[in-house]
PASENU-355755 format. One record per atom (N, C-alpha, C): x, y, z. Coordinates in steps of 0.1 Angstrom, whole numbers, plus 2048, in hexadecimal, padded with zeros to 3 digits. Each point is the difference from the previous one (the first is absolute). Last residue first. Layout:
<atoms>
XYZ/...
</atoms>
This chain:
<atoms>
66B73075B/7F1804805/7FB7F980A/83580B7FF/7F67F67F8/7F3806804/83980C7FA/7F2807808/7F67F57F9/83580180A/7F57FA7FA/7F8801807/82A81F802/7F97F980A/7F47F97F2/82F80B7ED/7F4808804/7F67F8809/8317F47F0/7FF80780D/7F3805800/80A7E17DC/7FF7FA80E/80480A80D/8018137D0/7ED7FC806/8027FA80B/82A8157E5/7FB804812/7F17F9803/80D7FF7D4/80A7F8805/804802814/7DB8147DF/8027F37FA/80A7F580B/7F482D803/7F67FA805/8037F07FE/8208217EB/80180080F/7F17F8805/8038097D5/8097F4803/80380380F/7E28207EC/7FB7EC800/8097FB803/80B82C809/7F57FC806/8017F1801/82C80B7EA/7F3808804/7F87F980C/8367FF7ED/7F97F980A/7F080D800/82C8067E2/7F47F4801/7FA7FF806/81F8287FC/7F97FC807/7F77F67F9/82E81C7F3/7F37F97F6/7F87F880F/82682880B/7FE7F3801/7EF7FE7F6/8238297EE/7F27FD80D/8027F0801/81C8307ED/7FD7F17FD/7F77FC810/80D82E7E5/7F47F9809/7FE7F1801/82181F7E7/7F77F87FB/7F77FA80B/81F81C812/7FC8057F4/7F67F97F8/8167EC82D/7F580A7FB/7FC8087F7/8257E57FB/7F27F8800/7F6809808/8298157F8/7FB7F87EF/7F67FD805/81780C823/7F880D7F9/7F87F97F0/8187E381E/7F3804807/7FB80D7F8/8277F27F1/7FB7F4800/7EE809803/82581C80B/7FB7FA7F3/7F77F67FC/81080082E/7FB80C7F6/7FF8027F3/81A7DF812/7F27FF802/7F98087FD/82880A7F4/7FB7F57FA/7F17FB801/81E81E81D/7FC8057F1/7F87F67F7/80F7F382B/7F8809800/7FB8047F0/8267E5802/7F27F8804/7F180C800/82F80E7FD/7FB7FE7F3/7F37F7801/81580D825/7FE80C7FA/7F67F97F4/8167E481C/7F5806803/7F880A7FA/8227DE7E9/80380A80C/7F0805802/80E7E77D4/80B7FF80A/7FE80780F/7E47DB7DE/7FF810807/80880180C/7F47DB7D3/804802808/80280F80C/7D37E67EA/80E8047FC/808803808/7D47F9807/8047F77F4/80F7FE7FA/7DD81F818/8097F980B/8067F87FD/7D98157E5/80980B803/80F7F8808/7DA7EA7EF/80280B7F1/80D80880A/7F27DB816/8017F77F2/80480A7F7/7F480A829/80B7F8803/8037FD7F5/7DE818805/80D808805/8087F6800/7DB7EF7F9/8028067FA/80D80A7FF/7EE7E3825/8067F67F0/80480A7F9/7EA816820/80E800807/8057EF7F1/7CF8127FA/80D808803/80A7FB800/7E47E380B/8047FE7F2/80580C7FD/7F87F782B/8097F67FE/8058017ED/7DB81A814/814806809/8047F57F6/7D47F27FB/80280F7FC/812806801/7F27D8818/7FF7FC7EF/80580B7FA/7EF80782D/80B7F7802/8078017EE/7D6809807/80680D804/80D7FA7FF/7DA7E77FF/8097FA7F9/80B8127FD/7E37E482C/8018057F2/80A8037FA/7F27FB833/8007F77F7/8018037F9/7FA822821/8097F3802/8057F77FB/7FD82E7E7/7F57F6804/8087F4809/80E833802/7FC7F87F6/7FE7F3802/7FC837814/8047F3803/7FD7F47F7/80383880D/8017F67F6/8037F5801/80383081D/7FF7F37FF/7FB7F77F7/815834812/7F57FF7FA/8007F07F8/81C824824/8017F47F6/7EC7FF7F9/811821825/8098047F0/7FC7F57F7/7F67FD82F/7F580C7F9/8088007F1/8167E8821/7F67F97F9/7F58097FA/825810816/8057FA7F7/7FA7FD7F6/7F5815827/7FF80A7F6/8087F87F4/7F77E7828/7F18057FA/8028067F6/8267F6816/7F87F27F9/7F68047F8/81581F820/80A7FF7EF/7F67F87F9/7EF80282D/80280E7F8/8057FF7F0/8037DE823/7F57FE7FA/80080F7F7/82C7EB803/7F8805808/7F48047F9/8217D77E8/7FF811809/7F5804806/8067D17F4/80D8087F9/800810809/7D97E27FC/80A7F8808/80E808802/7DB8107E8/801802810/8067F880A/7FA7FB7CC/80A80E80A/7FB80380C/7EB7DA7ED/80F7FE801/80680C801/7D18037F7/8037F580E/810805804/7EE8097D3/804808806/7FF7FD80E/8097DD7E2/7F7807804/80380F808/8137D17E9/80180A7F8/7F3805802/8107D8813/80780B807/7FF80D7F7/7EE7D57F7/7F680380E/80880B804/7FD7F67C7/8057FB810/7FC80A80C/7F27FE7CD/7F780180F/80D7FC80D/80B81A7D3/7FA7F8801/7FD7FD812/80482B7DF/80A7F6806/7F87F9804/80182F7EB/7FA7F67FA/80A7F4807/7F683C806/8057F2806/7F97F27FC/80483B803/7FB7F67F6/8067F3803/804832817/80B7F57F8/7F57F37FE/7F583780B/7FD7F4802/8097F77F8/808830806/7F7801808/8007EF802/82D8117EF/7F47FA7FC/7F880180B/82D812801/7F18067FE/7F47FA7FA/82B7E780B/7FE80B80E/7F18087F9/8197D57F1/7F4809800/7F9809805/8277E380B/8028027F6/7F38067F9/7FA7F382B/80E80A7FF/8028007F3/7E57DF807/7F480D807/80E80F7FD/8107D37FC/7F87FE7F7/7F98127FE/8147EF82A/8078037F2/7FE8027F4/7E97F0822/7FD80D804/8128057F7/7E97D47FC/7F980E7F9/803808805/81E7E080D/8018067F1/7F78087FC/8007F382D/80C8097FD/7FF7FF7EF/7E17E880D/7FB80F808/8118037FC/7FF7D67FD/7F78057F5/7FD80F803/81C7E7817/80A8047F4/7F58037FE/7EC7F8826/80A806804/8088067F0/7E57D9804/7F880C800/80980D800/
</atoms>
């Protein structure tokens, strides 16, 4: 709990004037504003957790898939080669990341409605007349 509050309140330092920081992280039991009040006094904690603004992605699902086929991608078009030094990694990624938001590349989402009924039906309660 303890490193999670010290990095958002690191996190919170590199955006000194953002009114609210936007946050997409998954469910662990330490990624709460709970956890700066392990870390600092109730005073700091409160004005910590006033800054964040929470997004949480699915216990189960395919969010996972999403990052995973990113981070292929960077690996396949940009990480591919050899790269002498920190520097030139930055540069690279960057680039990289400026190309692929330019074309708005997007994950192709399969998974609809019908095929989510289809393959989740042994979680719907069986309702009978």
């Amino acid at each position: 709990m303890v490193d999670y509050a010290n990095f958002m309140s690191f996190l919170a330092s590199q955006y000194p004037d953002a009114e609210t920081i936007i946050l997409v992280q998954d469910n662990l039991n330490t990624h709460t504003a709970g956890s700066f009040y392990e870390a600092q006094p109730p005073g700091e904690a409160f004005e910590l957790a006033k800054r964040f603004e929470y997004h949480f992605t699915p216990k189960k699902g395919s969010w996972l898939n999403m990052a995973e086929i990113e981070l292929s991608a960077l690996s396949k078009q940009c990480l591919d080669q050899r790269i002498p030094d920190i520097g030139r990694l930055i540069e690279e990624v960057s680039a990289w990341e400026k190309d692929r938001n330019a074309i708005e590349a997007t994950v192709r989402w399969r998974f609809n409605k019908e095929n989510a009924r289809v393959k989740l039906e042994r979680h719907y309660i069986n309702l009978q007349n």
